[in-house]
C-alpha positions as CSV (number, residue, x, y, z in Angstrom):
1,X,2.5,10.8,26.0
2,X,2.3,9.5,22.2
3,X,0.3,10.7,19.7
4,X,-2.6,9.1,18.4
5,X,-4.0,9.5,14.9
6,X,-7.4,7.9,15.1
7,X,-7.9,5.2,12.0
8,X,-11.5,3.7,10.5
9,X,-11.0,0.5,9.5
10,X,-14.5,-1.7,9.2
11,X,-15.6,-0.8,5.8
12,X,-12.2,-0.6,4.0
13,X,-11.5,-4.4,5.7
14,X,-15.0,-5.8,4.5
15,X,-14.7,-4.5,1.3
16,X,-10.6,-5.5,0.8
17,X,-11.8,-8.8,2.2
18,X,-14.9,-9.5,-0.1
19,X,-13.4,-7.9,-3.0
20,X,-16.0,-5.2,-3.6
21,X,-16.0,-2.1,-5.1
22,X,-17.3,1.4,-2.9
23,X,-19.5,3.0,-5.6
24,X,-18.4,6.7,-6.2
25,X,-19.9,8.7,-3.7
26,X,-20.8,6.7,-1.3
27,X,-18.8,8.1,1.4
28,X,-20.9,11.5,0.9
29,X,-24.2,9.7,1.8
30,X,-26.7,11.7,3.5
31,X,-29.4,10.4,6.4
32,X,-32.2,8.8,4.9
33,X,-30.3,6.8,1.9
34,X,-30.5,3.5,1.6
35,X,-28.0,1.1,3.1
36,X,-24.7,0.6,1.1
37,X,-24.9,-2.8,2.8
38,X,-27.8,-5.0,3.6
39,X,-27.0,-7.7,5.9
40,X,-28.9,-11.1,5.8
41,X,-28.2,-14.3,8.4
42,X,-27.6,-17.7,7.6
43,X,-27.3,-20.4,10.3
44,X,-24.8,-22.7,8.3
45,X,-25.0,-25.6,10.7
46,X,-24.3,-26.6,13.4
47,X,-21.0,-27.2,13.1
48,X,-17.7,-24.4,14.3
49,X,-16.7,-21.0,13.7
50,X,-16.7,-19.5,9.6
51,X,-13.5,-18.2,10.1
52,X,-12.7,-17.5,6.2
53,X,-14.2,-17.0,2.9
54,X,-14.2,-14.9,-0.4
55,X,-16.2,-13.8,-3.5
56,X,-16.2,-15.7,-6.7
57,X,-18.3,-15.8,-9.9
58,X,-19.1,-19.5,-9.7
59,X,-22.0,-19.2,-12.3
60,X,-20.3,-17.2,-15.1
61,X,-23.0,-14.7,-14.7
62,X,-21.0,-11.5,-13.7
63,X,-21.7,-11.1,-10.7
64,X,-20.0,-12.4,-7.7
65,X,-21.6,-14.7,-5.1
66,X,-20.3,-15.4,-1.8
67,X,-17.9,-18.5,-0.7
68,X,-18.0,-19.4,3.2
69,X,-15.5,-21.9,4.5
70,X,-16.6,-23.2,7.9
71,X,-14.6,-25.6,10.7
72,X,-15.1,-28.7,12.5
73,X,-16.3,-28.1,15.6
74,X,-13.3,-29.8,17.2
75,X,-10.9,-27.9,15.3
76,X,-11.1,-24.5,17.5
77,X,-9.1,-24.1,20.7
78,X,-10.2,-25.8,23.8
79,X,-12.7,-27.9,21.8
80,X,-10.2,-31.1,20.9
81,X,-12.9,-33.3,22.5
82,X,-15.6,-32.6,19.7
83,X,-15.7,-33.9,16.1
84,X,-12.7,-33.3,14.2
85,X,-13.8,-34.5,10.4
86,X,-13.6,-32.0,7.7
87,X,-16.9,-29.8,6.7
88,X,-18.2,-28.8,4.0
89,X,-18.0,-25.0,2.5
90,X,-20.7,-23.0,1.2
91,X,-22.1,-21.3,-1.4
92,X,-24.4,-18.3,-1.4
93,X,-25.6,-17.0,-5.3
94,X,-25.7,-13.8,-6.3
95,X,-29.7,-14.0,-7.0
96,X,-30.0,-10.2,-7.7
97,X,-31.2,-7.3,-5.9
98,X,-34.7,-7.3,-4.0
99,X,-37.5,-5.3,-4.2
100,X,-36.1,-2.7,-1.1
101,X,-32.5,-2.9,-3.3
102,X,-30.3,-4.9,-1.5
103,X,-28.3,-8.1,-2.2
104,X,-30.3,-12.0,-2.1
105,X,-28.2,-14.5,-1.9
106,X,-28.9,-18.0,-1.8
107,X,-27.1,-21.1,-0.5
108,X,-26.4,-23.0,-3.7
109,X,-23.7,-25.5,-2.0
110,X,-25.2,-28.3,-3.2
111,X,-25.0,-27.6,-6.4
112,X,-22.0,-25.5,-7.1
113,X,-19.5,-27.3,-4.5
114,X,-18.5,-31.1,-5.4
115,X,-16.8,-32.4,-2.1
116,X,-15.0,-29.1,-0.9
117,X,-14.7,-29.6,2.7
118,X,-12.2,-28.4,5.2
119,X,-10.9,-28.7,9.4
120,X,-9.6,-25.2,10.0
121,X,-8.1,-22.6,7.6
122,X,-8.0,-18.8,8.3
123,X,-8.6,-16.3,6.2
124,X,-4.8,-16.1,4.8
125,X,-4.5,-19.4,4.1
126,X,-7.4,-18.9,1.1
127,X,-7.3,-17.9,-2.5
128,X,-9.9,-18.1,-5.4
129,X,-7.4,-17.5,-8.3
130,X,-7.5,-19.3,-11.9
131,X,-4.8,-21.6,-11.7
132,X,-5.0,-23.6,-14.6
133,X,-6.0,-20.7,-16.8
134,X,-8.9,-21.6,-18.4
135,X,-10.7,-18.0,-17.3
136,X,-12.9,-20.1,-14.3
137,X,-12.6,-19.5,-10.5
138,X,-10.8,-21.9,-8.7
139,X,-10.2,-22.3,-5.1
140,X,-6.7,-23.3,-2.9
141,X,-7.7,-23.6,1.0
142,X,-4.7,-24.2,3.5
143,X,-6.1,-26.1,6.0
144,X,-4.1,-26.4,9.2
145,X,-6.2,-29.4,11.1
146,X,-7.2,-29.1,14.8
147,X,-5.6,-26.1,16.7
148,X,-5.1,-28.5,19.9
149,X,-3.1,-31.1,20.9
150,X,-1.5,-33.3,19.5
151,X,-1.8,-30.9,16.4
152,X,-2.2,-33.6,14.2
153,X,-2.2,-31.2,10.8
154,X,-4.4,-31.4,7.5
155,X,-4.4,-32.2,4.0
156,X,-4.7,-28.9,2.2
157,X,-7.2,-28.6,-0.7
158,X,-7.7,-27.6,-4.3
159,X,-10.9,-27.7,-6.3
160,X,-11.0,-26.6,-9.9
161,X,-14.0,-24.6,-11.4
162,X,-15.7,-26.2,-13.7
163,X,-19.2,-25.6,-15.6
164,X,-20.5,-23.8,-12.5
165,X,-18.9,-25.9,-9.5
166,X,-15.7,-26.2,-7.9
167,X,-14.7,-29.6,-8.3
168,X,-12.4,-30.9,-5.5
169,X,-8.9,-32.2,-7.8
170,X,-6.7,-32.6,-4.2
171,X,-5.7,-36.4,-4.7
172,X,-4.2,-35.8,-7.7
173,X,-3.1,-32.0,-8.2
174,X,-1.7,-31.1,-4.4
175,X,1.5,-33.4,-2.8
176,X,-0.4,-35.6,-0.2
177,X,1.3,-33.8,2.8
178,X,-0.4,-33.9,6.4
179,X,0.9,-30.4,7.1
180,X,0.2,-27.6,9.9
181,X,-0.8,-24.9,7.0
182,X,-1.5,-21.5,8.9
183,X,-0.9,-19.2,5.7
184,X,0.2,-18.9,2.0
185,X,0.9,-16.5,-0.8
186,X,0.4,-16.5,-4.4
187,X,2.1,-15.6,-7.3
188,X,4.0,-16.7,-10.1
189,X,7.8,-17.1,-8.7
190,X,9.9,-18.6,-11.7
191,X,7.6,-16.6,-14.9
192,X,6.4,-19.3,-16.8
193,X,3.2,-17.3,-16.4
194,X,0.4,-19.2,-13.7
195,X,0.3,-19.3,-10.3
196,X,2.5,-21.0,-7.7
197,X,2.0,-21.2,-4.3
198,X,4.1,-21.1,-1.0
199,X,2.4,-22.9,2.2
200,X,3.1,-21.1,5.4
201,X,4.1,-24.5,7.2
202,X,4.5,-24.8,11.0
203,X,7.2,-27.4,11.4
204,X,5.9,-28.6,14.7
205,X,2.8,-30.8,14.9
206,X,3.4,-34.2,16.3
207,X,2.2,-35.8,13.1
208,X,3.4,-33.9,10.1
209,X,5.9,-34.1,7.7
210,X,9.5,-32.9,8.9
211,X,9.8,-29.9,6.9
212,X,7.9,-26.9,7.6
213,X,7.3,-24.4,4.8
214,X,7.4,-25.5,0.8
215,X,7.1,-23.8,-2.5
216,X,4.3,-25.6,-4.9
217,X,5.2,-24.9,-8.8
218,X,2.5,-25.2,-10.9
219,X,2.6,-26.4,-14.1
220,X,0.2,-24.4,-15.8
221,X,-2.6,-27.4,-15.0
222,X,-3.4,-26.6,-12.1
223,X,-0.9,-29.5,-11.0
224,X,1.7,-28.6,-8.4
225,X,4.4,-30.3,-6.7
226,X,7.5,-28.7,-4.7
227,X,10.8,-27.0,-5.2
228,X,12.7,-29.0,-2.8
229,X,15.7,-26.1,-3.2
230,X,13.2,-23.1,-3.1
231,X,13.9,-21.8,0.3
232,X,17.1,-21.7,2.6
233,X,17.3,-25.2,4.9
234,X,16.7,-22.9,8.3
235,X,13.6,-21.7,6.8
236,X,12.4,-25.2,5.6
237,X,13.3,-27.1,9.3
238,X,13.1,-24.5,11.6
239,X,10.5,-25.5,14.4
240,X,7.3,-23.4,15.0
241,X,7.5,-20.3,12.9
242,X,5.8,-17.8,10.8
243,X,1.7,-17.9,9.6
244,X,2.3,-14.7,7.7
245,X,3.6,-14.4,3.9
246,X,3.3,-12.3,1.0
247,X,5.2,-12.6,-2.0
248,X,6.0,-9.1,-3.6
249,X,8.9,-7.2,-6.1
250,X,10.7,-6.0,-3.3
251,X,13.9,-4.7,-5.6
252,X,11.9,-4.3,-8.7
253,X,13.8,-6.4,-10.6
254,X,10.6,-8.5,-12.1
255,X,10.2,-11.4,-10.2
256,X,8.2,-12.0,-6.7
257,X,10.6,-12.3,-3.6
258,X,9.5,-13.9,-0.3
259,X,8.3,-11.4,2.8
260,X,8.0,-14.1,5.9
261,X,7.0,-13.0,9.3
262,X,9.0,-15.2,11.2
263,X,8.4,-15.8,15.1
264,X,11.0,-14.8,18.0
265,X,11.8,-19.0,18.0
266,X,13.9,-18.0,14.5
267,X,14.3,-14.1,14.6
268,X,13.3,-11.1,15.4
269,X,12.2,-9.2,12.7
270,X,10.5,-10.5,9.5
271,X,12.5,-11.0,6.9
272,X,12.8,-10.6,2.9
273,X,14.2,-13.7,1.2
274,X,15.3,-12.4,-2.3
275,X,14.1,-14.5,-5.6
276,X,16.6,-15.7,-8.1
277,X,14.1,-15.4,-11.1
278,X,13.3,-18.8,-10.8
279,X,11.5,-19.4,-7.4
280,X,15.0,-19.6,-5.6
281,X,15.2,-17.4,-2.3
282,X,18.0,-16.5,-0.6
283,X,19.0,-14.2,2.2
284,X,20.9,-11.4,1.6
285,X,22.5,-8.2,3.7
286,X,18.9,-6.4,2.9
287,X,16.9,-9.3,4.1
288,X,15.7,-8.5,7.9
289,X,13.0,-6.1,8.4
290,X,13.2,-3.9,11.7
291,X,12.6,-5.2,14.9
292,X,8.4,-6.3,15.5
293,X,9.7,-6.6,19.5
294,X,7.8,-7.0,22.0
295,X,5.5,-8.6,19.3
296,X,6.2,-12.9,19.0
297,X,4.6,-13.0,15.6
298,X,3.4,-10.8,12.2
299,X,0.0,-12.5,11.4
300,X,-0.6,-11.0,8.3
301,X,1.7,-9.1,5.6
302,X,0.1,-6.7,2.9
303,X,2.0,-4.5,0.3
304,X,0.9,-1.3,-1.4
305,X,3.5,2.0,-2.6
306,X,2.0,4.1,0.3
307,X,4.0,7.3,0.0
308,X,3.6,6.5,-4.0
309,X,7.3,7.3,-4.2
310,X,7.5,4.1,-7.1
311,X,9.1,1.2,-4.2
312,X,6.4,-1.2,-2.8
313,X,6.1,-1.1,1.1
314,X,4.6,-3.4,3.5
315,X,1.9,-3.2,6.4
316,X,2.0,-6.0,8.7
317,X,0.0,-7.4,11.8
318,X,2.0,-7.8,14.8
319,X,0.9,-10.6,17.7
320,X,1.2,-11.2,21.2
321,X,-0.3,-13.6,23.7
322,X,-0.5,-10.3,25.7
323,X,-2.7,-8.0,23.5
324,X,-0.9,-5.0,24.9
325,X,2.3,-5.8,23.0
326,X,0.3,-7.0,19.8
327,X,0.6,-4.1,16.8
328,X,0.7,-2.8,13.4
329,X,3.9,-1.8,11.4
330,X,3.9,0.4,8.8
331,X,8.0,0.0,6.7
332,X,8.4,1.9,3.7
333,X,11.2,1.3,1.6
334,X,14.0,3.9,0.7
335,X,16.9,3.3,-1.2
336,X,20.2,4.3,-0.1
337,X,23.1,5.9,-2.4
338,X,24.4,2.8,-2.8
339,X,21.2,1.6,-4.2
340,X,20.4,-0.6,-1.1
341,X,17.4,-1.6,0.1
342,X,16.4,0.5,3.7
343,X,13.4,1.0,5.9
344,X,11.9,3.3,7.0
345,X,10.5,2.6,11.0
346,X,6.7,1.7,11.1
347,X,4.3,4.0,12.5
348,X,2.1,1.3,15.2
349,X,-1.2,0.9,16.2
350,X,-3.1,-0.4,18.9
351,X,-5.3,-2.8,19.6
352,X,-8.2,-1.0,19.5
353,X,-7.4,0.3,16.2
354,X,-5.9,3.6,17.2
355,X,-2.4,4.5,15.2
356,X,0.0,5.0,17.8
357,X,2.3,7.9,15.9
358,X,5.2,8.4,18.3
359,X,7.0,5.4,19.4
360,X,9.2,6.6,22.2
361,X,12.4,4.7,20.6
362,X,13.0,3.0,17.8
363,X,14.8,0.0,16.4
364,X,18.3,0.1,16.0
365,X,18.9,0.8,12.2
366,X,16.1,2.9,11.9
367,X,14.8,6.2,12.8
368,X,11.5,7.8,14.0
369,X,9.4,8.7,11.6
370,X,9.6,12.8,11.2
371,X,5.7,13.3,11.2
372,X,6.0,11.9,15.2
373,X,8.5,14.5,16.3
374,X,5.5,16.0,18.4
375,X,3.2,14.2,21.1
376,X,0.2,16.5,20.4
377,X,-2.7,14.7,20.0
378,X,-4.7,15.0,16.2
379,X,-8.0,13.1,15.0
């Protein structure tokens, strides 16, 4: 019998997601205070499923309003023989608090979005960043196109802020690939200072371009074209791989290497692809992550120093068509005398959000972690 460590999750996801702050104290609330969150319903359209979305200042006021990215109605699985065009986003203001304290937002889309419209993107395919750094919001959105056959991909988009809008600059700022984008990650890979972007690119869909996965360089515009030598040639062909991404210092040696989750149709573990300083990435003997088996994919890859022992370490979403075998890994870095990158076995959770403490064996390379050396049960 394994040990489960019970885990709370909704508030610290809605918050991480929206970017909001928990006011001090609000944990220690008492019965009869007010709501720390006031929830108010929009019907958007009729249209698909808001599957992503973020805050962003798009007035210059200091406050943040809310950006909602919905899908064509065609685009979600099993519904190929619907409308497939791109949508529009929205845009909810920040209008204040009312008179019982709680959030008003209103849909502004008309007025703060110029032309943003989308097929499908999921939440890790979005980022409201300044990339031209002029000190506005502006938005990246990785659309993938229509999740059924014959998977025909998407333009991706980019719209710049401007005097309180987003002002779609795709034609001209983003290559004019038709790509199957499922993910991305930001940063800036060769340190000229703005942000690049890598696209999570299945190599698969009937339509799209050959490669799969691409580096974008920005050229501190806002205009970004790609590092045809950024990424080993398996990782640029291969057919059908990862939708997960990060970019983070895994070495600590100043620049932003490549974590990619991979699929079991390349390998079986996720893997670090180390950065040359200049938005390079190579393989090296420290590259592959342990094992994510019986798990086919990591969804989604996040990086904090968890044990605060000064080496970043990663938490990543494990998937499975069969939601018994789907996970969450916990790896935190050691070093090794020889200064050598090792990690540490995850400690897993399940579907339901339980951690599951004590795996019964672990990958080869790796160890059980010593806090699961019991199978008591704790809360």
């Amino acid at each position: 019998m394994q040990r489960v460590c019970k885990l709370r999750m909704g508030l610290a996801l809605m918050v991480a997601a929206f970017g909001w702050e928990v006011p001090a104290g609000a944990a220690e609330r008492g019965k009869g205070a007010k709501p720390f969150f006031a929830f108010h319903f929009h019907e958007l359209s009729p249209q698909g499923l808001a599957l992503a979305g973020g805050s962003i200042d798009i007035d210059k006021d200091g406050d943040l309003d809310l950006l909602i990215v919905d899908s064509a109605p065609g685009a979600l699985i099993g519904q190929g023989d619907q409308n497939t065009d791109p949508v529009p986003a929205f845009l909810f203001r920040n209008e204040g608090s009312s008179d019982e304290g709680s959030k008003v937002f209103v849909d502004k889309s008309k007025k703060h979005l110029k032309k943003v419209k989308a097929v499908l993107v999921s939440q890790i395919a979005v980022a409201i960043r300044d990339f031209n750094g002029d000190g506005r919001d502006d938005l990246y959105l990785g659309d993938s196109g229509p999740d059924n056959n014959p998977f025909p991909g998407a333009q991706s988009t980019l719209a710049l802020g401007t005097r309180k809008k987003l002002k779609d600059v795709t034609r001209r700022n983003l290559p004019r690939y038709v790509e199957w984008t499922h993910g991305a990650a930001f940063g800036d890979v060769d340190g000229d200072g703005d942000i690049d972007i890598f696209e999570r690119n299945f190599g698969c869909c009937d339509s799209c371009t050959p490669h799969g996965p691409q580096l974008l360089l920005n050229d501190g515009n806002a205009k970004f074209t790609e590092k045809a030598d950024a990424l080993p040639v398996e990782i640029r062909t291969g057919d059908c791989q990862s939708i997960a991404a990060a970019l983070v210092d895994v070495d600590l040696d100043g620049d932003l290497d490549l974590v990619d989750g991979m699929t079991k149709d390349l390998y079986d573990s996720p893997a670090v692809l180390f950065n040359d300083g200049t938005g390079t990435f190579e393989f090296n003997e420290s590259s592959f992550l342990p094992t994510r088996a019986p798990a086919f994919e990591t969804t989604q890859i996040e990086s904090a120093d968890l044990d605060q022992d000064g080496w970043p370490d990663l938490l990543l979403s494990n998937f499975d068509i069969d939601p018994s075998d789907a996970f969450i890994q916990i790896l935190t870095e050691r070093r090794s005398a020889t200064d050598s990158i090792r990690w540490r076995w995850p400690i897993s959770t399940a579907m339901d959000g339980s951690i599951l403490c004590c795996p019964t064996t672990a990958p080869k390379g790796s160890s059980v972690p010593d806090s699961c050396s019991t199978s008591e049960a704790r809360s």
